[in-house]
C-alpha positions in Angstrom: -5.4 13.9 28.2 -3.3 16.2 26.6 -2.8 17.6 22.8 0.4 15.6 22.2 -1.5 12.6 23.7 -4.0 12.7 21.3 -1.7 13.5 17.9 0.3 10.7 19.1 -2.9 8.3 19.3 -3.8 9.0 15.5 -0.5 8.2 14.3 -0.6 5.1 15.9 -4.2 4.5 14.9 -3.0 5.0 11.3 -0.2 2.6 11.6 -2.7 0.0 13.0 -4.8 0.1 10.0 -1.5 0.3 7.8 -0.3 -3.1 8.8 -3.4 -4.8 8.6 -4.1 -2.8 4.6 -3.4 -6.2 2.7 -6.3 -8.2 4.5 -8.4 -5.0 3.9 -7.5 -5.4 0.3 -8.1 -9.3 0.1 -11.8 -8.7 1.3 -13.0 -5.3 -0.1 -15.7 -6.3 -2.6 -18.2 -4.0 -1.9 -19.6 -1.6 -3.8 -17.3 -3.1 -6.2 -14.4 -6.1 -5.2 -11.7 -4.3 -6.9 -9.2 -5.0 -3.6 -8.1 -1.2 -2.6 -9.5 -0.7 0.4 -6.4 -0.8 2.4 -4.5 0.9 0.2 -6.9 3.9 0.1 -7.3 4.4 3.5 -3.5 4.7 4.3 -3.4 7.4 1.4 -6.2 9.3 2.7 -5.5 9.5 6.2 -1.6 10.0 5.8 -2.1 13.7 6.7 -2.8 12.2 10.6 0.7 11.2 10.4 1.6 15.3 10.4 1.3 15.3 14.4 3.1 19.0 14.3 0.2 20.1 11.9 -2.5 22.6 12.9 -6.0 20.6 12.8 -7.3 23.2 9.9 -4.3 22.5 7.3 -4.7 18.8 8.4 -8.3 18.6 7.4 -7.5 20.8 3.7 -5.1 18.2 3.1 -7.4 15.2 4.0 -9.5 16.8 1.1 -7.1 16.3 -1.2 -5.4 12.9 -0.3 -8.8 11.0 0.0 -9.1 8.5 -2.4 -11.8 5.9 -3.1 -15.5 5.5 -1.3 -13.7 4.5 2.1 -11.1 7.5 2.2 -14.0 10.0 1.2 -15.9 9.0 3.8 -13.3 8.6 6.3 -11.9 11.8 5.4 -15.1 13.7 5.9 -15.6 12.1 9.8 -12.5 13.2 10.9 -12.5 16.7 9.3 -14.8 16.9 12.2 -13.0 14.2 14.9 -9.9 15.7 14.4 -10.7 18.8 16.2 -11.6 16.7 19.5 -8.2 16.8 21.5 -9.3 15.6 24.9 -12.0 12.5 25.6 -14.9 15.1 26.5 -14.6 16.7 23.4 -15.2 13.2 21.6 -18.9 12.7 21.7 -19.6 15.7 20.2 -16.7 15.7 17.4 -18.1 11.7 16.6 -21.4 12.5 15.9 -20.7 15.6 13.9 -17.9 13.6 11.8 -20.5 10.7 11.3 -23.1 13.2 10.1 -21.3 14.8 7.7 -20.3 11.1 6.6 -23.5 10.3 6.3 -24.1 13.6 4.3 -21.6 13.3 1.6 -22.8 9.8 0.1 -25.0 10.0 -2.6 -26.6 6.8 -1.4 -25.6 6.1 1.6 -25.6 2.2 2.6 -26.1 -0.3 5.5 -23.2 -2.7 6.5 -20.4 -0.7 5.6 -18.4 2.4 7.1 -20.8 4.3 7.5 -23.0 2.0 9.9 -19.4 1.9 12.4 -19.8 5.7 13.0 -23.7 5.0 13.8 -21.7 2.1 16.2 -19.1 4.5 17.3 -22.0 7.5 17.9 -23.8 5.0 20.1 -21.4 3.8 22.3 -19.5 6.6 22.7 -22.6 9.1 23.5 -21.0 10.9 26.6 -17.6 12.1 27.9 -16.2 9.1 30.0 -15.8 9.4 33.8 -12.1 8.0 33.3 -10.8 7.2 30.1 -9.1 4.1 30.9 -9.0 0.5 30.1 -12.3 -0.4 31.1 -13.7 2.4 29.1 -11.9 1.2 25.9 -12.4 -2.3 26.5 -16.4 -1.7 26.3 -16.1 0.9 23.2 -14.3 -1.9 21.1 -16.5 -4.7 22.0 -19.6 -2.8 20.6 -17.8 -2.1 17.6 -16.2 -5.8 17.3 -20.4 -6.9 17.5 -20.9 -3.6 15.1 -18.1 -4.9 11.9 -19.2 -8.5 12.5 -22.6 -8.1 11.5 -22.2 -6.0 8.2 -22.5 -9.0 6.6 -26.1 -9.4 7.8 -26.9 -5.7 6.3 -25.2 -5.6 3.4 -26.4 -9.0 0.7 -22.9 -8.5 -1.4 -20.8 -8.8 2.2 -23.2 -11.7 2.9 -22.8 -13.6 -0.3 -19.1 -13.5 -0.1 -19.0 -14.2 3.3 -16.6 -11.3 4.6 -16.9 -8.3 6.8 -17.3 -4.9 4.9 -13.4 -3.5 4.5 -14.2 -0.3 5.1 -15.9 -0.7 8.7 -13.2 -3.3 9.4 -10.4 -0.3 8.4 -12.0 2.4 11.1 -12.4 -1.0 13.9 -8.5 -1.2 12.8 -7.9 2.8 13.4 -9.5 3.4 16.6 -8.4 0.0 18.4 -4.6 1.6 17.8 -5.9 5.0 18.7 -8.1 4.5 22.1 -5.5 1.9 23.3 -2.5 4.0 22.6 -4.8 7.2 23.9 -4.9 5.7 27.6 -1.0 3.9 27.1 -1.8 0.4 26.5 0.7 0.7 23.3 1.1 -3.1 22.8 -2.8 -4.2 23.6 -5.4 -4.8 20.4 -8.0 -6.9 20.2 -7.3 -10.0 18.3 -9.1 -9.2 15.1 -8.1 -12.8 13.3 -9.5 -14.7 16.3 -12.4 -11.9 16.8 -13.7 -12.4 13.1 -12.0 -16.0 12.2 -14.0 -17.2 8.9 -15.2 -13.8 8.3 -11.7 -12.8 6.8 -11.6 -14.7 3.9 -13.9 -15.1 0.9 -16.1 -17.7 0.1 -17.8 -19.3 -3.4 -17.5 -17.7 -6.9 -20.1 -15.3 -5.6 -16.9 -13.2 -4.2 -15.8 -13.2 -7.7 -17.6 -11.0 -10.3 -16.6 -10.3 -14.2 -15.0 -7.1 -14.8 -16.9 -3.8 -16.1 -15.2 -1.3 -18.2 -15.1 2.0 -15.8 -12.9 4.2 -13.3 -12.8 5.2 -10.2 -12.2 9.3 -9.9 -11.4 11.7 -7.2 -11.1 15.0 -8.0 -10.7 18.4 -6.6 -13.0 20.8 -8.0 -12.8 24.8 -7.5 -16.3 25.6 -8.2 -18.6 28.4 -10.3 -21.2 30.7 -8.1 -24.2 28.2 -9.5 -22.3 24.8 -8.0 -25.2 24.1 -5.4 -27.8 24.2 -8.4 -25.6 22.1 -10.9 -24.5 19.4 -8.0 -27.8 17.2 -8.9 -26.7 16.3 -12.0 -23.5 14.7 -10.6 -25.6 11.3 -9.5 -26.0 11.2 -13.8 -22.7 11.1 -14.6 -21.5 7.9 -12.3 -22.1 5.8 -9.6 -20.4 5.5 -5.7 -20.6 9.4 -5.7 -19.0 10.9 -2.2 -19.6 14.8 -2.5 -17.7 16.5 0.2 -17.8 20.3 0.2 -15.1 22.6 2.3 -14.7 25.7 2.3 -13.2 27.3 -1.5 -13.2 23.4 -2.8 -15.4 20.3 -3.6 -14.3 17.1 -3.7 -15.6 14.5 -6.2 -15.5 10.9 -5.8 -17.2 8.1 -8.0 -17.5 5.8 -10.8 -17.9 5.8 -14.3 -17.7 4.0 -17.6 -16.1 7.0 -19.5 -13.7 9.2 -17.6 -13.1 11.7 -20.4 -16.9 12.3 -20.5 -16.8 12.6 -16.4 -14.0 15.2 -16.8 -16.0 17.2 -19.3 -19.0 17.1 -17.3 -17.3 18.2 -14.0 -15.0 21.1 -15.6 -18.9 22.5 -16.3 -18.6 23.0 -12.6 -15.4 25.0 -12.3 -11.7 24.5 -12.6 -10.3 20.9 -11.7 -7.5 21.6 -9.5 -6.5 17.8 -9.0 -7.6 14.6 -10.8 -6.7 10.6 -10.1 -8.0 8.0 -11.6 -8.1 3.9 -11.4 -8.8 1.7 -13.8 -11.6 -0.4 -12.1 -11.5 -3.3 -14.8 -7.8 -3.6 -14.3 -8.4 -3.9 -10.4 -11.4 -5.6 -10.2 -9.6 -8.3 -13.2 -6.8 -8.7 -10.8 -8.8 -9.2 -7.4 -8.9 -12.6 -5.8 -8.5 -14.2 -2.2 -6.1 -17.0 -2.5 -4.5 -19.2 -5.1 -4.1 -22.1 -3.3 -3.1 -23.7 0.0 0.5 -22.7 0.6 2.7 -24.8 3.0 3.7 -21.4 5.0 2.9 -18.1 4.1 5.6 -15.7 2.8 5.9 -12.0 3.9 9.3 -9.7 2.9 9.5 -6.7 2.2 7.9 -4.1 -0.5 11.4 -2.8 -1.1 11.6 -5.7 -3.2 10.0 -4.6 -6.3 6.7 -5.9 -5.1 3.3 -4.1 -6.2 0.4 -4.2 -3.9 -1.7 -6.4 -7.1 1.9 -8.6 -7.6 2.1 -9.4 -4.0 -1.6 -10.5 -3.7 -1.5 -12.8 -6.3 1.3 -14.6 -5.2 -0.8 -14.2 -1.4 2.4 -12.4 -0.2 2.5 -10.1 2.8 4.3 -6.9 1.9 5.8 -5.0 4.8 6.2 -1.2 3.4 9.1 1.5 3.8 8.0 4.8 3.3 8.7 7.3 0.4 9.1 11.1 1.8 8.1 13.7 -0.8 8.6 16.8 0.6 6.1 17.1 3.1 4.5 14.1 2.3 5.0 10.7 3.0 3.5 7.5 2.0 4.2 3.5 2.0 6.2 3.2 -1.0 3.6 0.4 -2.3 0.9 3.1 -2.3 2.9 5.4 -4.5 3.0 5.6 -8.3 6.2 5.5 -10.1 4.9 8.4 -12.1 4.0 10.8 -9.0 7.7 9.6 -7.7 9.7 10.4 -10.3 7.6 13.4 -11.6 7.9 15.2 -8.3 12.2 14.2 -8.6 12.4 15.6 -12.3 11.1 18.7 -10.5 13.4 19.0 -7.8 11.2 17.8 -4.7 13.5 16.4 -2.1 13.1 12.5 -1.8 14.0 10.7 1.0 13.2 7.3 2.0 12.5 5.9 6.1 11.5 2.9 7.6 8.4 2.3 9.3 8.1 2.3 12.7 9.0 -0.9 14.8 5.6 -0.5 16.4 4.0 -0.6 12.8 5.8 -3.7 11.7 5.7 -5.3 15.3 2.1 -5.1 14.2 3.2 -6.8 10.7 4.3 -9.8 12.3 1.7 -10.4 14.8 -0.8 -9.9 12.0 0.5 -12.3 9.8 1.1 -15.1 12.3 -2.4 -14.8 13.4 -3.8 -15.0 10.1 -1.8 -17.8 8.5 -0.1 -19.6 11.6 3.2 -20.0 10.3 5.2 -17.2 8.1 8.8 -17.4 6.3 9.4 -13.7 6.1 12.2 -12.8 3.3 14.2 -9.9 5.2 15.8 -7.4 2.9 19.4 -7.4 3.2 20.5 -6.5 6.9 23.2 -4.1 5.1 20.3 -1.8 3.5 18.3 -1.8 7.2 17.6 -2.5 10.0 14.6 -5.1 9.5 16.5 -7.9 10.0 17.4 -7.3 14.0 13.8 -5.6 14.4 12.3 -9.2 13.2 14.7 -11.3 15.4 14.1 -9.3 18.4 10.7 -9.4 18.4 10.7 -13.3 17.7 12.9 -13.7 20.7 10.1 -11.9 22.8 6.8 -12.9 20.9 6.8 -16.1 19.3 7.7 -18.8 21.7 6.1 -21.6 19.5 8.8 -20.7 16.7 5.5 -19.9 14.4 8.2 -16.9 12.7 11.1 -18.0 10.5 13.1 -14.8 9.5 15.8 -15.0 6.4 18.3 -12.9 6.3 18.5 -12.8 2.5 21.4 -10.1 1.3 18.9 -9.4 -1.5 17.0 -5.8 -2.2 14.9 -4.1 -5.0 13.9 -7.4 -7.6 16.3 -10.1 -6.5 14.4 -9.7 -3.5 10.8 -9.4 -5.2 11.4 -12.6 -7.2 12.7 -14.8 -4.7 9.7 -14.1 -2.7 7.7 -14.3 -5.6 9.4 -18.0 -6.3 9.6 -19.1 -2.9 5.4 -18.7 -2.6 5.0 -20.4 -5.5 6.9 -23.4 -4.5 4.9 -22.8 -1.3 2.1 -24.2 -3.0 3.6 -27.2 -4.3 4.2 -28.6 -0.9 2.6 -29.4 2.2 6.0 -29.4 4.3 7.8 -25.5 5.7 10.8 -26.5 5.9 10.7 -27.9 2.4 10.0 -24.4 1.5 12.4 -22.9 4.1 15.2 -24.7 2.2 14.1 -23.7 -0.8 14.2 -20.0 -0.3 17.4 -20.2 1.6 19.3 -22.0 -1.4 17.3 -19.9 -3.7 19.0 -16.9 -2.7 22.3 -17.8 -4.8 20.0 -18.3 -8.0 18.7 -14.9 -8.2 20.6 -12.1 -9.8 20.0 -8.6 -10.6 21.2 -5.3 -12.6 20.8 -2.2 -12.3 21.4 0.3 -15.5 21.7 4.2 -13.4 21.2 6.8 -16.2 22.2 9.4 -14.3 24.6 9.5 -11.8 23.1 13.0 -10.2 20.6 10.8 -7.9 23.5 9.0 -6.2 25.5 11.9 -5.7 22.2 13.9 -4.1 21.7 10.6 -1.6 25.2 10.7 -0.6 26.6 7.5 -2.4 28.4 9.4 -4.6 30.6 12.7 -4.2 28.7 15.5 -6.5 32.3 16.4 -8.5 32.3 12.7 -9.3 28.6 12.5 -10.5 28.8 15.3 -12.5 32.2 14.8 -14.0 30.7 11.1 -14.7 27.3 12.3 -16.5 29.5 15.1 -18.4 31.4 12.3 -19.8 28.0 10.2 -20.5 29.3 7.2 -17.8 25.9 4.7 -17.0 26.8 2.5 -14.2 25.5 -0.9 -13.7 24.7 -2.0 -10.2 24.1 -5.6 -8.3 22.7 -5.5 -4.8 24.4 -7.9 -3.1 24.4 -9.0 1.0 27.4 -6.9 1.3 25.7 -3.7 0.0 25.5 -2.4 -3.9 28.0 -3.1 -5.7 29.4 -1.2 -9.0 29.9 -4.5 -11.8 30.3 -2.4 -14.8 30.4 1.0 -16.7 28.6 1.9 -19.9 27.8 4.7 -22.1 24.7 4.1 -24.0 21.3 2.5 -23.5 22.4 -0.2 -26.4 25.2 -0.9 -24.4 23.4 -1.5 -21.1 21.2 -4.2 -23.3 24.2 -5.4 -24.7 25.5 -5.8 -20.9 22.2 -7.3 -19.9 22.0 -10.2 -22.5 25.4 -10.8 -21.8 24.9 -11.4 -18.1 21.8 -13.6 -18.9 24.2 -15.8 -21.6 26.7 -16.8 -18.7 23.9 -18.3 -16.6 20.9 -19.0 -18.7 20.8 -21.4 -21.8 18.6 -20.1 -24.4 16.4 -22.5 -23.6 15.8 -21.2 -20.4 12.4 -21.4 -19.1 13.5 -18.9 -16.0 11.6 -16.3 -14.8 12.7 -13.0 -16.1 11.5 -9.3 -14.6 12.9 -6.1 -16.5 11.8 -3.3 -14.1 11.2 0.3 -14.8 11.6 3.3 -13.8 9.7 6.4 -15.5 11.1 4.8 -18.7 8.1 1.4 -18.8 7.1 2.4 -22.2 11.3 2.0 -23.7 11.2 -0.7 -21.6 8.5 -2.6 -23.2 9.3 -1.5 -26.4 13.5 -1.8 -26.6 14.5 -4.1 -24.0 11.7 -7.2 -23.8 12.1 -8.1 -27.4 16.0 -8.0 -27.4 15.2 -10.6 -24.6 12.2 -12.3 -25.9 14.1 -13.2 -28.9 17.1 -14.5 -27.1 15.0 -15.8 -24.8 11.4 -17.1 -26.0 10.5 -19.8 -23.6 11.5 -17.7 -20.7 8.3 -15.8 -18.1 9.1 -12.1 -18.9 7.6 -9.7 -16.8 7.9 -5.8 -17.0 7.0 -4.0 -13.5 7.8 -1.2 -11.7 11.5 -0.8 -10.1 11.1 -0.7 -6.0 10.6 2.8 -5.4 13.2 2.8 -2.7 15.8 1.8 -5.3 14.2 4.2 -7.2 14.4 7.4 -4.9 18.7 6.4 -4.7 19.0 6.2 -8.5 16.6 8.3 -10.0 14.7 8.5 -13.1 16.0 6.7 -16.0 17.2 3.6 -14.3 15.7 0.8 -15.2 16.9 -3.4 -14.3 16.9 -6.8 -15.1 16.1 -9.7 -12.3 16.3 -13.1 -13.2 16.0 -17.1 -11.5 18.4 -19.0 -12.8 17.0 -22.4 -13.4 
């Protein structure tokens, strides 16, 4: 098996876990439910993705892009499994990547990631005789038996009647990886069908009341006296992953005052980088399912979607991805102000789709989970989504389980007519009722969108440079529709009062005042104006109306640039 072979199998191993991220978030509640599982281990193992990478820069870079208790910990095994390029190499590389997993938790716990790498030590103890199908087909049986009984280990798992998200995430990772290792690319085990009842949550114990708190990970270049001072860490919060390599220490846990945290650690030695989540926000936001819905909805995240949006609605967001230089992430795993920070500062931007293998995956996830799916295409002029969805239905999904739209909608318009078509979802036991819906929908959802600058456009292509600079020098602020036929330019305006003034004006020629319509005013790196300027200009025109502020789809985003900011609305 050779190098490329095994670079090839990570990748694919990541996108695996990538496409199943949303059930990972629906039944992370352990140590706390606050539903980022999914979306922490695709940002901590992105730097798998680097195939061309040298395994030494790969694992400095897992360092820094782990995020949460499962990325830590996943980041520490494969600092080690990473270096294992050929099968024989494996046994060795597992155990040492699951004892320095074991090592970096402060208290280490049964029934969760942790007890897969005891699974994955045991089974794979000695280089095969032939790495083949056989060989992988017995590997991910033990670890199918491993996942399912978490529950039995772990009381919080047990109570809310799931597999531990964490252990489900690395089954995820290495079914893609050992199958695409030995060239069965389209073979995985069913994991809907392998864990059935197990993927969902059960009785209010799966719900518990939100504690003030964050959860940090930091980068820490420590003082000569760190291995003396590390005790005290366990004092200052709770979860804690300590994972030291080589110049650096990494810092993961929780606590009920960050500031505090931050003081206490900087005893240490300089921070180098600091994130933070606000656990009481995530964990206020976490729940399984709404309600029953006639057929389950899945578009695209392109749509102005977050991750928390999209699981409240019980949506299934398919991600493009957001190149900054040399990294690249699913846009829904990326922060407006990490976006359009690194764009202020000159980082190229660039914005791909997944692969077809990953959202192949997408599909045949979703079917299996909910049966029958409506997925909301983004516009087939934007990409290429569309023909990749109806190609695969034509080869897959003989029962006609897949019903793919073609909507001509992107960024909002897109968002909110999935958000509105899932909602109606739940209001009726009959698909096609809901089919129809979305389908006329489509004409009842508009969208604007104010470009500050027209720089961005130019730098993407859609705009000659002498034009975009000739327009800013003379202060000209397009306004934009996306429409099926691509985006088109409705309107030219000067100031941010007159892009308000354009904006109520486009409301008044469809929406009575009143309009109880559903309203989303979306943001760039401008949220705070935003909230401040535009919602009460609309409020008061509008009070009856659901106004929601939320972040612009990063793709649109990456095209327009900082300063943009739109209006999507339902007209009822």
């Amino acid at each position: 098996m050779t190098a490329p072979n095994f670079r090839r199998a990570l990748v694919d191993g990541v996108e695996r876990v990538t496409a199943w991220s949303g059930l990972l978030d629906r039944i992370n509640v352990f140590p706390v439910p606050d539903g980022d599982t999914g979306r922490n281990l695709i940002i901590s193992l992105a730097p798998l993705r680097r195939i061309d990478t040298n395994s030494e820069d790969v694992a400095e870079d897992l360092l820094f892009s782990a995020r949460g208790n499962a990325g830590n910990i996943a980041a520490r095994f494969f600092d080690a499994f990473i270096r294992a390029n050929t099968p024989e190499k494996f046994p060795a590389a597992i155990q040492k990547g699951r004892d320095q997993a074991w090592r970096a938790v402060g208290d280490p716990q049964p029934g969760t990631m942790l007890t897969f790498f005891d699974g994955l030590a045991e089974v794979v103890c000695e280089a095969p005789a032939a790495a083949d199908t056989a060989w992988v087909e017995g590997i991910m049986a033990h670890l199918v038996s491993v996942v399912r009984e978490t529950p039995e280990r772990q009381p919080r798992l047990k109570e809310a009647g799931v597999v531990d998200a964490g252990a489900l995430g690395m089954l995820l990772f290495f079914d893609g990886f050992f199958n695409s290792l030995i060239g069965n690319a389209e073979t995985f085990c069913p994991v809907a069908a392998l864990f059935g009842d197990q993927l969902h949550l059960h009785g209010a114990e799966a719900a518990v009341a939100p504690e003030p708190g964050y959860c940090v990970d930091m980068v820490l270049s420590p003082g000569e006296t760190l291995e003396a001072e590390m005790a005290s860490l366990a004092e200052i919060g709770e979860s804690l992953v300590v994972i030291r390599k080589g110049a650096y220490v990494k810092v993961h846990l929780h606590t009920p005052d960050r500031a505090e945290a931050r003081r206490s650690l900087e005893k240490f030695g300089d921070v180098v980088r600091w994130s933070e989540d606000d656990l009481s926000a995530q964990m206020a936001t976490f729940r399984d399912s709404q309600g029953a819905q006639a057929i389950h909805v899945m578009t695209d995240a392109a749509g102005s979607l977050t991750r928390d949006v999209a699981r409240q609605f019980e949506i299934t967001l398919l991600d493009s991805y957001i190149s900054l230089g040399d990294t690249s992430l699913p846009e829904s795993c990326l922060t407006p102000g990490t976006l359009y920070g690194a764009m202020k500062k000159r980082t190229p931007a660039s914005t791909s789709q997944s692969s077809v293998r990953e959202r192949h995956q997408a599909y045949q996830g979703a079917l299996s989970l909910y049966g029958k799916v409506l997925y909301l295409c983004v516009g087939s002029v934007y990409t290429g989504n569309y023909q990749t969805a109806l190609q695969w239905k034509a080869d897959h999904d003989p029962e006609n389980a897949l019903t793919v739209v073609d909507t001509g909608c992107a960024a909002g318009r897109l968002g909110l007519l999935a958000a509105m078509t899932a909602e109606f979802s739940r209001r009726t036991t009959d698909p096609d009722e809901v089919i129809a819906f979305a389908e006329k929908a489509v004409a009842r959802c508009h969208e604007y969108l104010f470009v500050d600058r027209l720089h961005y456009l130019a730098v993407g292509g859609r705009l000659s440079k002498t034009g975009a600079f000739v327009g800013d020098l003379l202060h000209m602020k397009p306004v934009i529709s996306p429409q099926a036929d691509g985006a088109q330019k409705v309107g030219m305006v000067r100031n941010r009062q007159d892009q308000i003034t354009f904006a109520l004006d486009k409301l008044g020629e469809v929406l009575p005042k009143d309009s109880r319509s559903a309203i989303w005013l979306e943001y760039t790196d401008n949220g705070d104006w935003v909230r401040q300027s535009v919602r009460p200009e609309i409020e008061k025109r509008y009070p009856l109306a659901e106004i929601a502020v939320t972040p612009l789809s990063l793709t649109t985003g990456v095209h327009t640039g900082p300063g943009t900011w739109g209006m999507a609305f339902f007209a009822d």
